[in-house]
N, C-alpha and C positions, 0 to 999 in steps of 0.2 A: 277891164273890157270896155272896146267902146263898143257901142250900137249901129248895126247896116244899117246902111242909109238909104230912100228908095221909097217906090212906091210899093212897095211891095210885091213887084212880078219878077223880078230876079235878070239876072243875064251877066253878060262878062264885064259889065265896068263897074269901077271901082263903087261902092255905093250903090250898088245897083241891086240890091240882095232886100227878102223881105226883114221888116224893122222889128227886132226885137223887145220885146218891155223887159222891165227892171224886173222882175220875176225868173223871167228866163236866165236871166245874168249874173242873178245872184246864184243859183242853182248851177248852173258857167262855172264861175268863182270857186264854188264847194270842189266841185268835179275837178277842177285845173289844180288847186290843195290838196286834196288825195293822191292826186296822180303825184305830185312834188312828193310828197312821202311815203311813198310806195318808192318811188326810184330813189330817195335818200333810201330806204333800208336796203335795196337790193344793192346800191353800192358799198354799205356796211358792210353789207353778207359777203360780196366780192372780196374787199379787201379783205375781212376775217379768215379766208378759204387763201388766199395769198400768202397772209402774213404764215398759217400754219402748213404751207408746203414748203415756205422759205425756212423757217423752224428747227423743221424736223431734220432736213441734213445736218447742219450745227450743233443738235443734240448730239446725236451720234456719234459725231467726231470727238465731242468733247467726253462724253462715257466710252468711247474705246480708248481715247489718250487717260483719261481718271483709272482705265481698268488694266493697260499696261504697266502706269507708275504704280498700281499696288501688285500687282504679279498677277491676277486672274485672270489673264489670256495670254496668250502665246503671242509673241512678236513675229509676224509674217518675216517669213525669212525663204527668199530665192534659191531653187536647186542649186548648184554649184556644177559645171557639165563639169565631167570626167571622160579620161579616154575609152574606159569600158560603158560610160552610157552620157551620151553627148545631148543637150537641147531638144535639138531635132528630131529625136529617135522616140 
């Protein structure tokens, strides 16, 4: 952090803000580290809630394909239309 520069009455140029001491800046410092790992975890958290919705479809696939090759579910299988009962009907 640097330090406002200034007489200490403020206004829009650059420098122009009242001057800080080293106290206030250190306390700055803590504040601006907190804040940095607070948003490292909330981007953890992010990706964590990502990686387990990406997941969970692939699970699935892979236990209905594991539960076909041992026979414990039924292989979806398409009506077949007939002349007595067509698709559409």
């Amino acid at each position: 952090m640097v330090a406002v520069k200034g007489k200490g009455c403020g206004g829009r140029r650059p420098g122009a803000g009242r001057p800080r001491n080293a106290d206030v800046l250190r306390e700055l410092a803590k504040v601006y580290a907190a804040i940095a790992e607070l948003n490292l975890a909330v981007d953890r958290l992010r990706q964590q809630r990502r990686d387990e919705l990406e997941a969970a479809p692939a699970i699935l696939v892979r236990l209905t394909s594991n539960e076909r090759q041992l026979g414990l579910c039924e292989v979806p299988r398409t009506p077949r239309p007939r002349r007595d009962r067509p698709l559409d009907a």
